[in-house]
C-alpha positions in Angstrom: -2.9 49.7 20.2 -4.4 52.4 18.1 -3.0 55.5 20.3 0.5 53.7 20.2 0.0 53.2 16.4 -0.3 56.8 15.8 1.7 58.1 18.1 4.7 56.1 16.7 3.2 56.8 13.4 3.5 60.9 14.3 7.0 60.6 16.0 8.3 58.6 12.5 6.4 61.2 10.3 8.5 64.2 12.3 11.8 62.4 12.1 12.0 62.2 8.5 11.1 65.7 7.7 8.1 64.6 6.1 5.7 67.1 8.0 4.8 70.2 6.0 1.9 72.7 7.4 -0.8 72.5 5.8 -0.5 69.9 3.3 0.4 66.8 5.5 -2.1 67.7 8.7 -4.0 64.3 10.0 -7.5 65.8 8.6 -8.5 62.7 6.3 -11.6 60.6 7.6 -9.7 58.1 9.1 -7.1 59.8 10.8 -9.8 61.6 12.9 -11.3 58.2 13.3 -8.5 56.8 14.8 -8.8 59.4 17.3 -12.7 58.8 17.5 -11.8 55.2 17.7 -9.7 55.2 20.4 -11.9 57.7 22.5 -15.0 55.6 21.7 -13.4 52.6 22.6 -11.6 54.0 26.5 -15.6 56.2 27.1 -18.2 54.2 25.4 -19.5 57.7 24.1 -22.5 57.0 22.4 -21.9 60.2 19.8 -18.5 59.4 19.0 -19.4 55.9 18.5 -22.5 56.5 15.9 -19.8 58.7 13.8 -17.4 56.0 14.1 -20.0 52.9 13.7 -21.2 55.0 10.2 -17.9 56.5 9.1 -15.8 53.9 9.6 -17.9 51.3 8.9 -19.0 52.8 5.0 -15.4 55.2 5.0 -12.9 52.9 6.8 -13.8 49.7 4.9 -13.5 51.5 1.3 -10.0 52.9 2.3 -8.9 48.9 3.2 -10.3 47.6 0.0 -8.2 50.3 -2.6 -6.0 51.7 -0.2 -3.5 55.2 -1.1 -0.4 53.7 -0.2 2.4 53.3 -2.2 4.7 51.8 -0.2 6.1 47.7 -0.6 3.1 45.6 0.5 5.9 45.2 4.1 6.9 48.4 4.5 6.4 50.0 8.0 4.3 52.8 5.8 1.5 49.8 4.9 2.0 47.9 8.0 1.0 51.0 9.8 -2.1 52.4 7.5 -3.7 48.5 7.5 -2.9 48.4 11.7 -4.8 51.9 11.9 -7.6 51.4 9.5 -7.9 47.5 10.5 -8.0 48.7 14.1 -11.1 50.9 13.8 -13.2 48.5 12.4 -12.0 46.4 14.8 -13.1 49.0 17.4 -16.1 49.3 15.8 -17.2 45.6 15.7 -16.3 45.0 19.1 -18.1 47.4 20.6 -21.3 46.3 18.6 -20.8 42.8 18.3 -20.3 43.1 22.0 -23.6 45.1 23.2 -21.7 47.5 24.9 -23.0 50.1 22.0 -25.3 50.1 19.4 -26.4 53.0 16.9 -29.7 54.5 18.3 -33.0 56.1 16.2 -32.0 59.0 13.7 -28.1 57.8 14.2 -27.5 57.5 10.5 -29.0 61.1 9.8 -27.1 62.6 12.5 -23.7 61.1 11.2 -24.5 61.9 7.7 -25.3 65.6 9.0 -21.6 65.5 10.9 -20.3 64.2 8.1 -21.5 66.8 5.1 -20.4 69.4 7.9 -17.1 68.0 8.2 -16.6 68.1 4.4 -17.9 71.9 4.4 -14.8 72.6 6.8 -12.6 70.3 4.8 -14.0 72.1 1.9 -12.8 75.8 3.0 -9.6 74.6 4.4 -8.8 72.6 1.0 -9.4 76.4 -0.6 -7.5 78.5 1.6 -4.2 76.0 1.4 -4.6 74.2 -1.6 -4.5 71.2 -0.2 -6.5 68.1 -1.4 -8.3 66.5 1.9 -11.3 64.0 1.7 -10.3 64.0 -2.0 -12.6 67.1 -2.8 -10.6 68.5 -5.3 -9.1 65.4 -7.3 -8.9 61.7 -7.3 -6.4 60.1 -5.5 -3.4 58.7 -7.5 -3.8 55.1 -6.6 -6.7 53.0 -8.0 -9.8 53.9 -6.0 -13.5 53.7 -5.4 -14.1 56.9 -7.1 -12.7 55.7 -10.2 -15.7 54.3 -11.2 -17.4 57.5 -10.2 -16.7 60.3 -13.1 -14.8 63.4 -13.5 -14.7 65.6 -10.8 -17.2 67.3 -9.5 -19.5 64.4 -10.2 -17.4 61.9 -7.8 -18.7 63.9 -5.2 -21.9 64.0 -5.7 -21.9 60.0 -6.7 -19.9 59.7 -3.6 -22.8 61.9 -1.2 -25.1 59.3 -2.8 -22.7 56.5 -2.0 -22.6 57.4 2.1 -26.1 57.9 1.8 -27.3 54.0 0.8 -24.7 52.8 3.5 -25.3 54.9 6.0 -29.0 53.4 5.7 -27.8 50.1 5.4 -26.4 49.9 8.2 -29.0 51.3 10.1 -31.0 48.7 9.1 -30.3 45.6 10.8 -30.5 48.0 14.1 -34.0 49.5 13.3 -36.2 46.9 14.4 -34.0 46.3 17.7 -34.9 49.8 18.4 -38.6 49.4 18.0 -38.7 46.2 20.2 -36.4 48.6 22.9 -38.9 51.8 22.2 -42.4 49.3 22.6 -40.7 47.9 25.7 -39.8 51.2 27.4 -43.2 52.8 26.4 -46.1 51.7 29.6 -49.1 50.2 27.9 -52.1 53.0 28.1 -55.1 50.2 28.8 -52.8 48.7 31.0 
């Protein structure tokens, strides 16, 4: 559903001339985490799911609760961004809620690491085009999360700190599952 989603989305986006290189590439969080989604969800990749379980989980959720859309509340335009964003965390839940993957020691470093990475590259590309990806350079128009953060720069940074404490929370109801798994795994010496 997500890869038909998009690709509907990107054939729709085309036809009404509304593609412009570089200011209307699919480099915000969740667009590549539709991709992630949809790749986690066909492979059961355990890296592409720890990026997806942390940054769609913390990312993903934000974007459904103030949302940049300013479209009628029935317009094919929010239909599609609540069907793509409600679809990874849908994704994302399944595959935990499921078993089938869960997020493994150090997973919340490691996606934080991939994540500051990703916003370097985002960082250089917003310089070079002037574009304004991941929101790095200003707020977005609509009401959002970062409202409530300050002026730019300190959004950012507030932001960082953000990812940070959710990232860790959700770690944490997985932390002592992976001790029990670790303990199990590990042969008792005096044994």
């Amino acid at each position: 559903m997500l890869l038909v989603n998009e690709t509907v989305w990107y054939w729709y986006y085309v036809q009404q001339g509304w593609f412009e290189f570089p200011y209307t590439l699919p480099l915000q969080l969740c667009d590549i985490l539709v991709w992630i989604a949809a790749f986690t969800a066909l492979t059961a990749n355990r890296w592409s799911y720890e990026l997806l379980y942390y940054w769609g989980l913390a990312g993903t959720t934000m974007a459904l609760l103030t949302p940049d859309v300013n479209s009628p509340t029935f317009s094919y335009l929010t239909i599609r961004f609540m069907v793509s964003h409600g679809g990874i965390i849908v994704v994302i839940l399944f595959l935990t809620w499921s078993r089938a993957l869960r997020p493994q020691p150090g997973s919340w470093w490691r996606a934080l690491l991939f994540l500051h990475v990703y916003a370097g590259l985002i960082t250089i590309y917003n310089y070079i085009f002037g574009t304004n990806f991941f929101y790095l350079r200003e707020k977005p128009v609509e009401a959002s999360l970062l409202d409530s953060m300050g002026p730019w720069p300190w959004y950012i940074l507030a932001g960082d700190v953000l990812a940070i404490c959710l990232f860790w929370l959700l770690w944490l109801p997985f932390r002592s599952s992976n001790k029990k798994t670790t303990e199990s795994v590990t042969p008792d010496p005096q044994r």
